[in-house]
C-alpha positions as CSV (number, residue, x, y, z in Angstrom):
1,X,-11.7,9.9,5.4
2,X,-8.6,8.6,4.0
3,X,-8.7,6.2,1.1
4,X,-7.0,2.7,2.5
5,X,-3.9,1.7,1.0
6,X,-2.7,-2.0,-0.1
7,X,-0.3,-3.4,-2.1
8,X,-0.6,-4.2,-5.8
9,X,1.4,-6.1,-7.4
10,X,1.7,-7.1,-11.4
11,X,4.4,-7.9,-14.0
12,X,6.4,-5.5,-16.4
13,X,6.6,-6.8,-19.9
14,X,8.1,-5.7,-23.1
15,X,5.2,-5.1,-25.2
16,X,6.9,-7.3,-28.6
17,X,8.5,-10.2,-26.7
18,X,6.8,-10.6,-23.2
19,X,9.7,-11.0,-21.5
20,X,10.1,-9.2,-18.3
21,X,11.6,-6.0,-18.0
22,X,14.4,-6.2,-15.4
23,X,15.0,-2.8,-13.4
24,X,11.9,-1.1,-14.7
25,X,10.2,1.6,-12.1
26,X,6.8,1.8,-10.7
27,X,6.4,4.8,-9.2
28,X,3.1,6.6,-7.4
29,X,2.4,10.0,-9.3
30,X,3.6,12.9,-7.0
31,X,5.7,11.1,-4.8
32,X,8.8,9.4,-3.9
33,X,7.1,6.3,-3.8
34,X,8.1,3.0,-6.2
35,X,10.0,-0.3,-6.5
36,X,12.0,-1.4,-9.0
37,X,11.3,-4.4,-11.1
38,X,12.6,-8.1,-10.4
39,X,14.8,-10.3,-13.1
40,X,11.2,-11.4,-14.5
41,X,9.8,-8.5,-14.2
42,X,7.9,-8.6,-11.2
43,X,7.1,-5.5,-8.7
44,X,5.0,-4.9,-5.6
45,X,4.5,-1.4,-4.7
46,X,1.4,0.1,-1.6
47,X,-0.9,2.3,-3.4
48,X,-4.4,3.5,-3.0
49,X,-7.1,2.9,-5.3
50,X,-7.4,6.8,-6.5
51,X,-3.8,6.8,-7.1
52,X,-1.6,6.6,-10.6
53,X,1.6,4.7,-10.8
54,X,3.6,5.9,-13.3
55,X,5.9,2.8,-15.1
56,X,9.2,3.7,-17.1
57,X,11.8,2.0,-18.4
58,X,15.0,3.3,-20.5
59,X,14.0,3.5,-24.3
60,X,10.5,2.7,-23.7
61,X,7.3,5.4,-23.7
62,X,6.4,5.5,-19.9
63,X,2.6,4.6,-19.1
64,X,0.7,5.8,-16.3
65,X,-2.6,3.7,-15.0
66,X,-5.2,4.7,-12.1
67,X,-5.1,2.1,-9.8
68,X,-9.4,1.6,-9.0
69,X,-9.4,-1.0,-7.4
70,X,-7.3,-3.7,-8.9
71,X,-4.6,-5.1,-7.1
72,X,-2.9,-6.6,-10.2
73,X,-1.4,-4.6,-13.0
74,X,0.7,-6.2,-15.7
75,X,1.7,-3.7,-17.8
């Protein structure tokens, strides 16, 4: 059986201000799969739970996080 997929969606933030990250990438490990952050930071991306989005932005360390079962990751 297939694991169902849904969208998450969640916020981008720079770790020292907590401003939003415009043009940051989501992306689902292995695949071709992301979106691209809004002006405040904001993405929406389909995902499973077992998968792990991978989030980069230019000059920052990129983070990857299992998805569970949350459908809301601010990073």
């Amino acid at each position: 059986m297939y694991a169902q997929k849904g969208y998450l969606r969640g916020k981008i933030l720079d770790g020292e201000t907590g401003e939003g990250l415009i043009g940051a990438t989501v992306y689902q490990e292995g695949t071709s799969t992301g979106a691209v952050a809004d002006f405040d930071g904001n993405y929406s991306i389909e995902a499973g739970q077992n998968d792990v989005l991978l989030f980069s932005y230019i000059g920052y360390e990129p983070q990857e996080i299992q998805v569970n079962n949350q459908t809301v990751i601010h990073t």
